[in-house]
N, C-alpha and C positions, 0 to 999 in steps of 0.2 A: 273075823269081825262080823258082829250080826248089825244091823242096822237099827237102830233107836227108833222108833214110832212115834213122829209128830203129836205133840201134847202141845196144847194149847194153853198159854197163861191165863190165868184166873183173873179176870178184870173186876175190878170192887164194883158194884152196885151204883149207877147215876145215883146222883144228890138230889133230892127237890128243890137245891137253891141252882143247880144246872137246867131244870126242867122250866124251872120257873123264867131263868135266864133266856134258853130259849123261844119262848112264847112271848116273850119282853121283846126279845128283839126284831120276832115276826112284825109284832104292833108295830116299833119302832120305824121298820122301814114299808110302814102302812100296805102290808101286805096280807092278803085274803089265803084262809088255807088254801083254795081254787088256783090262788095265782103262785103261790108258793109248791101246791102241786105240778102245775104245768112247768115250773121250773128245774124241780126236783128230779121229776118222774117218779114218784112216790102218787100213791091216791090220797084224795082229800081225807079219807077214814086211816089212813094208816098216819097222816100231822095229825090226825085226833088223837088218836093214843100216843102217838109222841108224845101231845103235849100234856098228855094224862099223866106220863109216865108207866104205861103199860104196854104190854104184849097182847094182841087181840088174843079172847079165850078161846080154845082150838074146839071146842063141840058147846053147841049150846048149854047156858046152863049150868056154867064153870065158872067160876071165880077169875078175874083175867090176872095175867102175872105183871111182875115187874119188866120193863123195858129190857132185851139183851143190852147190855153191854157194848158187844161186837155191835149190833144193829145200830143203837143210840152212835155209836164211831163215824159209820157209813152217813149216817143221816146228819152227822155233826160236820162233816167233813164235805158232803153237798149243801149245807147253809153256808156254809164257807165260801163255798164257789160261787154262789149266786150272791153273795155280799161282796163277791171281788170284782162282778161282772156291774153289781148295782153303784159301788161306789167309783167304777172309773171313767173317764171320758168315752163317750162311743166310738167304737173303734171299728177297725175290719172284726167278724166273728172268728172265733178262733177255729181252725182248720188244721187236720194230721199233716 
């Protein structure tokens, strides 16, 4: 038996009506790229291109690409978090 080589599935391309989505909801819960970085752990430049919907361009001087996919997930799934953390009563912080 030889072993299969992890292949990664092909995630379709975010939508601008998802991009748009989340920048709507940034506003929404009156939140500053600044504050939504310090929540994130992402930097303030890297919500800017989120909310571009791009990939910063790797060497000056390059056209910037579209958002990954995978990355857009990671960065979907920490707005997540910090919408769970904002919408619920104060509580103890969460602790392993």
């Amino acid at each position: 038996d030889s072993i299969m080589p992890h292949t990664r599935e092909k995630q379709p391309r975010v939508t601008s009506a998802e991009i748009a989505a989340a920048r709507l909801w940034r506003w929404r819960r009156h939140l500053t790229m600044v504050e939504l970085a310090q929540l994130t752990g992402y930097s303030v430049s890297a919500i800017m291109w989120f909310e571009r919907g791009q990939s910063p361009p790797r060497t000056t001087g390059v056209k910037p690409r579209p958002v990954n996919p995978h990355a857009w997930q990671r960065y979907k799934m920490l707005c997540g978090a910090v919408e769970e953390q904002l919408s619920r009563p104060r509580r103890e912080p969460f602790q392993w």
